[in-house]
N, C-alpha and C positions, 0 to 999 in steps of 0.2 A: 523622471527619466529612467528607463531600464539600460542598462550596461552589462553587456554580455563580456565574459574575456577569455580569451580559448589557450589554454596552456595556463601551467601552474609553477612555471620555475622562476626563477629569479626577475623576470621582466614582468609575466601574467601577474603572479602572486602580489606583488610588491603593489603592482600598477593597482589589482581589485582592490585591496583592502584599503590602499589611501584613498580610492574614488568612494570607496563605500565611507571609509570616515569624514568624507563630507558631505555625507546625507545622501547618495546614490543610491537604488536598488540594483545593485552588484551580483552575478553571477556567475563561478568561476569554471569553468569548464576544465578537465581534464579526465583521460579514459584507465587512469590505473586507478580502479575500485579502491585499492587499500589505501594509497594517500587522500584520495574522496573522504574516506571514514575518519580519517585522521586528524584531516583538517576543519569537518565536521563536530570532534569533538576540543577543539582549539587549538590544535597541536600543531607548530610550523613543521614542514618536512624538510627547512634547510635554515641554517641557524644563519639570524640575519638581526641587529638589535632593535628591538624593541616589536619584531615582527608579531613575534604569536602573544604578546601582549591585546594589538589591536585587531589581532584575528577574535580574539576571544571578545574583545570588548563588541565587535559590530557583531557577532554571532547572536549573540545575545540582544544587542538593541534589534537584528532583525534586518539592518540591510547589508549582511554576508552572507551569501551560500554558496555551495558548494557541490558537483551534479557530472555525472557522467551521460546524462541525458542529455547531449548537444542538442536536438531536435529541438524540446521544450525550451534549453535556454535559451535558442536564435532566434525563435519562432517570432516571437514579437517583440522584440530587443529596439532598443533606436538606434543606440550605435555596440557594434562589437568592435574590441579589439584584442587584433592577433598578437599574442607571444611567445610565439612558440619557438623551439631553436632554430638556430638554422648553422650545424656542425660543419666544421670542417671538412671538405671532400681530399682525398688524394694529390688530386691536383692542386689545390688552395682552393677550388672553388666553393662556393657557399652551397651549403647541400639546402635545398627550397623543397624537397619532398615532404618535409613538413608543412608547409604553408599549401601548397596545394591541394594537401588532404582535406584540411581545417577550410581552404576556399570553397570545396566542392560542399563539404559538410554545408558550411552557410545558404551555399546556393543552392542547395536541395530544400534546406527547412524555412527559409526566410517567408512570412507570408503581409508583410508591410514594408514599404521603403527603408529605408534603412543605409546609414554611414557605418562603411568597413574604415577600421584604422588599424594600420602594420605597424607596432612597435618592433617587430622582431628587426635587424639587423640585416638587411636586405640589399645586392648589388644595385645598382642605381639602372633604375628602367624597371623596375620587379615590380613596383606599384603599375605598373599600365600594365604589366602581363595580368596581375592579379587582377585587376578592376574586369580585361576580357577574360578572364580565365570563369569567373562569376557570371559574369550575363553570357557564356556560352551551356553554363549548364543550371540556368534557374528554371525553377519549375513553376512558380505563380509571376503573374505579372505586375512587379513591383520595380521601384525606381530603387539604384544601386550605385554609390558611388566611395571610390578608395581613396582615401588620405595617408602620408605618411605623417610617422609623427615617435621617429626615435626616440629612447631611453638614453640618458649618459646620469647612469648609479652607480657609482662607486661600490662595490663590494664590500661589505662590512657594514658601510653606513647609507644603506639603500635608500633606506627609510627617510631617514634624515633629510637623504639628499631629492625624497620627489617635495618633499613641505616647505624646502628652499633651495630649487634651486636658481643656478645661475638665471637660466630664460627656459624656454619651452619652444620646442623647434613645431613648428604644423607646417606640412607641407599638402597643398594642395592647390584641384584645379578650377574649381568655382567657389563664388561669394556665397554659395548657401551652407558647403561642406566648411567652409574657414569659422562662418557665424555660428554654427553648431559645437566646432572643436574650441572656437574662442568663449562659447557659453559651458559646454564643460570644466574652462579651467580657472573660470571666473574666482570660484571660492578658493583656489590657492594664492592669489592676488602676489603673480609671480609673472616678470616682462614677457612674453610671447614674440617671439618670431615666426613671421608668417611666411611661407616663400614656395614657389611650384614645389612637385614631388618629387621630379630628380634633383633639384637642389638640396631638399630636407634629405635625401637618401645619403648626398653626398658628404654632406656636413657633418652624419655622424663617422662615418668612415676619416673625413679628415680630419676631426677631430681626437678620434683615437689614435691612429696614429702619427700624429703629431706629439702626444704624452708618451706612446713608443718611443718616437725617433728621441725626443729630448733625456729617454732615461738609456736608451743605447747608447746616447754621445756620452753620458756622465758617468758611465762605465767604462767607455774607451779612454775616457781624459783619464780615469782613477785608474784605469790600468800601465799610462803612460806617467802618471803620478810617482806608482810604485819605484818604475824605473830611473825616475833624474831626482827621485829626493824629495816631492814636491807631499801636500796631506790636502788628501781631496776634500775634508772638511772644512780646511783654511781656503778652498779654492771654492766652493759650492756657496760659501758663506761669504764672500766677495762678487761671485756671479749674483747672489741675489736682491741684493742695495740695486740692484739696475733692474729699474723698470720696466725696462723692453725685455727682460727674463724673466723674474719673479721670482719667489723663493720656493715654489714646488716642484717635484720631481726632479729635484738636483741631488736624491742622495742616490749615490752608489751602493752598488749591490749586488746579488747573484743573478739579477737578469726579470725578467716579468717573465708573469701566468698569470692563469684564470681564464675566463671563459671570451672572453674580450679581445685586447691587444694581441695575441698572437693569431688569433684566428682573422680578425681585420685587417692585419700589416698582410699577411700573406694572400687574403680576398681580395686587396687595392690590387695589390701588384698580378693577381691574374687577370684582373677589370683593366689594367693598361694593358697587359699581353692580348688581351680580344682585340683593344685597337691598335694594335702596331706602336705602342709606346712603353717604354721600361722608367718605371719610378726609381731609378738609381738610390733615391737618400731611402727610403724604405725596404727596399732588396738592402742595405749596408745596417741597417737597424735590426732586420731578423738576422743578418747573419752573425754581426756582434752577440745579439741575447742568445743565438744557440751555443756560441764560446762559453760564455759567463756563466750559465748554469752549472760547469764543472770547474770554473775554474779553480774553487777549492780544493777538489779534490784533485785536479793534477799537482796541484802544490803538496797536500796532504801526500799523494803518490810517492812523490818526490823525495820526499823526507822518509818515510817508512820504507821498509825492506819488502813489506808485503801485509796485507789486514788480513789474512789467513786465520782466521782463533782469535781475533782480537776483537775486545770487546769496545763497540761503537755505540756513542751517546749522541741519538741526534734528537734536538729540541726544534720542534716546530715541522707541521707538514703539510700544512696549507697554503696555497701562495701568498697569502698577506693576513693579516692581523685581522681578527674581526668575522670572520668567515671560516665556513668548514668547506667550503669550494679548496678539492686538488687538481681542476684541471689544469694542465701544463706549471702544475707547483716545479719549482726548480730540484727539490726533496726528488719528486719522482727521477729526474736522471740519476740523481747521485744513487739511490735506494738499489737501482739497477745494477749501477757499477760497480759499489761495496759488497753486494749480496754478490755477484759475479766472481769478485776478490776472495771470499772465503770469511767475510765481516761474520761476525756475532751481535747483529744491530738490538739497541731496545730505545725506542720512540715515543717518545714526549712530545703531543699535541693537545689543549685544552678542550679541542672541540673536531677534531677533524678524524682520531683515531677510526672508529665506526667508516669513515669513508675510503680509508686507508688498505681496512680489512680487506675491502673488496679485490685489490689487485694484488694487495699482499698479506697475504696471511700468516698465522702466528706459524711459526714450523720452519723447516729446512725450506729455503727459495734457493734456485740455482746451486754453487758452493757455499751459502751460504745461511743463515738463521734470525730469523724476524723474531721480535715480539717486541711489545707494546706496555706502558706504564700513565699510570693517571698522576703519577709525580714525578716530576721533574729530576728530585734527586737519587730516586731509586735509576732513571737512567744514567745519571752521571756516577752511581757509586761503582766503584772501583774499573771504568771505566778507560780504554787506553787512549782514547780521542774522542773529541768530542764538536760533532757540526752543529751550528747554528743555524738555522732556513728558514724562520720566522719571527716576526718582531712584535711577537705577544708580551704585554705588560708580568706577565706572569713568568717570561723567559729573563726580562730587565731588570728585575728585583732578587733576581740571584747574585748573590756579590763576589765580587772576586775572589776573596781566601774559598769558598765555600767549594769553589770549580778545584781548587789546590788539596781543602780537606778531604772531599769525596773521590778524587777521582786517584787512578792507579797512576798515571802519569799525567799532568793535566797540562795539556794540548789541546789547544779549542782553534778550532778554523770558524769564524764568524762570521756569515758570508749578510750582516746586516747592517754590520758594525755599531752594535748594541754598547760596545764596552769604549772607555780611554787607554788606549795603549800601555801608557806611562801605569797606571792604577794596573794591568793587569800583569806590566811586568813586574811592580812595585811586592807585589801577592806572591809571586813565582812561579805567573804562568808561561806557557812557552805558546804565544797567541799572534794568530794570523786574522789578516780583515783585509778590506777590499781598498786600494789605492791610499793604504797609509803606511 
């Protein structure tokens, strides 16, 4: 069976290479020539674990490749699937200029039947406009039909999570598209949910945010924590003995990013505004996590006279562990504010540096001064504060005296709550965290 997949980021890329590790002749389509050559010679273009391990391995066995030639890859494909973005608009809305492009591409080169399937992250009805948007401009007479069939990968452990995960959502409108996508997923012998297209469109959208809304509350309760005395880790660790909670995404923190939850919380709530309905718990979950991203530094604020000249150690700039993805990292508002301030920043990321450059570079930013270290403790040396904004293994295994030997005054705002309070004041730091 040929497998076309159009787009190379986190959803295409991830999707090719585990269909091609089970024996597929996989083809990955994307139009930037120099990631093409890249990936060509085994190289992931976004660090993901264990990713460019099995890019290299199926390169090599011969069922990966890799082709800015859409034409040839669609030409005689059984099934493609789309993953391409689909960013943020102004509005919230889901920008689908991507997907349309990539629709017509299909529909110009297809010259045998063929199953379209939409990973990408799509408002619920997008598959029936795609499926007309294709037979409005095919150019051979061939049978055409769209499936959806969302992604829920976790960032960091993408990988991980298509070889197990929970189920596998298909959504579609006949028995012959269901037995096709239920023959593709055969060999990861993982439960399948089968259900129309706008339902599978919906699922993922409610699913996401729903792990939104549940890490917005746990931020608001840890912020109502601080105040009556309460330690959201004694409180997070009691919510999750109960079943009907569980023990994930109960910890507090500076808020979510990434490519996902904010972009989805703010897509539902424009897809109720089309119908005359307001998702209330989800409008109160973006608006908590745009607090919470500074909430650090209004405390940090608060205590300092002014970061003017003051040199700032911030470890971690990627939204979460595991990933060099910064979109909507919580890093990027603070970086803003500090540089604003007159900060002297130097930043510690194990993997995200290189992505960081792009929006800020080494040099004077605003009043204030960037640069960058491959060690951790060169940003903490003689440093006069110090943020935390991600929960890399590599950040956890700094020990408390070390925050006290290195740094000029050692003040750490935590915003992941990596450390024990008690242990950091024990050391003699002067340390802030989220709801304790």
């Amino acid at each position: 069976m040929k497998i076309a997949i159009a787009g190379t980021g986190y959803v295409g890329l991830v999707a090719g290479v585990c269909f091609a590790d089970k024996g597929y002749h996989v083809t990955c389509v994307d139009i930037d020539e120099k990631k093409v050559a890249l990936m060509r010679e085994g190289f992931s273009p976004i660090y993901e674990e264990g990713l460019e391990e099995l890019i290299r391995k199926n390169n090599e066995l011969g069922t990966l490749h890799f082709t800015t030639d859409y034409k040839e890859a669609y030409r005689l494909a059984d099934v493609i699937f789309i993953g391409v973005g689909t960013p943020e608009l102004p509005d919230g809305n889901a920008n689908l200029s991507y997907i349309a492009g990539v629709s017509r591409q299909i529909a110009e080169s297809i010259e045998k039947d063929c199953l379209i399937v939409v990973k990408s992250t799509v408002p619920v009805g997008t598959n029936d406009k795609v499926e007309q948007f294709i037979k409005d401009f095919l150019v051979n007479d061939v049978k055409v039909e769209v499936a959806s069939n969302p992604e829920f990968l976790a960032q960091g452990t993408a990988v991980y999570d298509t070889f197990h995960a929970a189920r596998i959502i298909i959504g579609t409108e006949s028995k012959e598209a269901e037995a096709l996508l239920l023959k593709i997923y055969e060999p990861f012998g993982l439960p399948i949910i089968s259900v129309k297209r706008r339902s599978a469109e919906m699922i993922k959208y409610a699913c996401n945010d729903f792990l939104a809304l549940k890490i917005s509350y746990m931020n608001d309760v840890a912020n109502l924590c601080e105040l009556v005395g309460a330690d959201i880790d004694d409180v997070a660790k009691g919510m999750s003995y109960d079943e009907r909670i569980g023990s994930r995404f109960l910890n507090a923190g500076i808020g979510f990013g990434g490519s996902c939850f904010p972009k989805d919380t703010k897509a539902l709530e424009y897809i109720a505004q089309n119908y005359g309905y307001r998702l209330q718990t989800v409008e109160a979950s973006v608006a908590v996590n745009n607090r919470q991203k500074t909430r650090l530094y209004e405390k940090a604020k608060k205590r300092m006279i002014t970061f003017e000249g003051l040199k700032v150690a911030i470890l971690g700039l990627a939204f979460k562990a595991g990933t060099d993805d910064m979109r909507e990292a919580p890093a990027i508002d603070n970086l803003n504010l500090l540089l604003a301030q007159g900060a002297h920043i130097t930043a510690y990321d194990p993997k995200a540096i290189e992505r960081a450059r792009i929006d800020f570079p080494v040099g004077k930013i605003s009043n204030g001064i960037m640069s960058y270290t491959d060690d951790p403790f060169t940003a903490l040396k003689d440093a006069h504060i110090c943020f935390i904004f991600t929960e890399w293994a590599e950040i956890k295994r700094i020990k408390p005296h070390e925050y006290r030997d290195n740094m000029h005054t050692p003040l750490v705002y935590d915003g992941r709550n990596l450390y024990n309070p008690a242990s950091m004041k024990e050391a003699g730091i002067e340390y802030y965290s989220i709801g304790r």
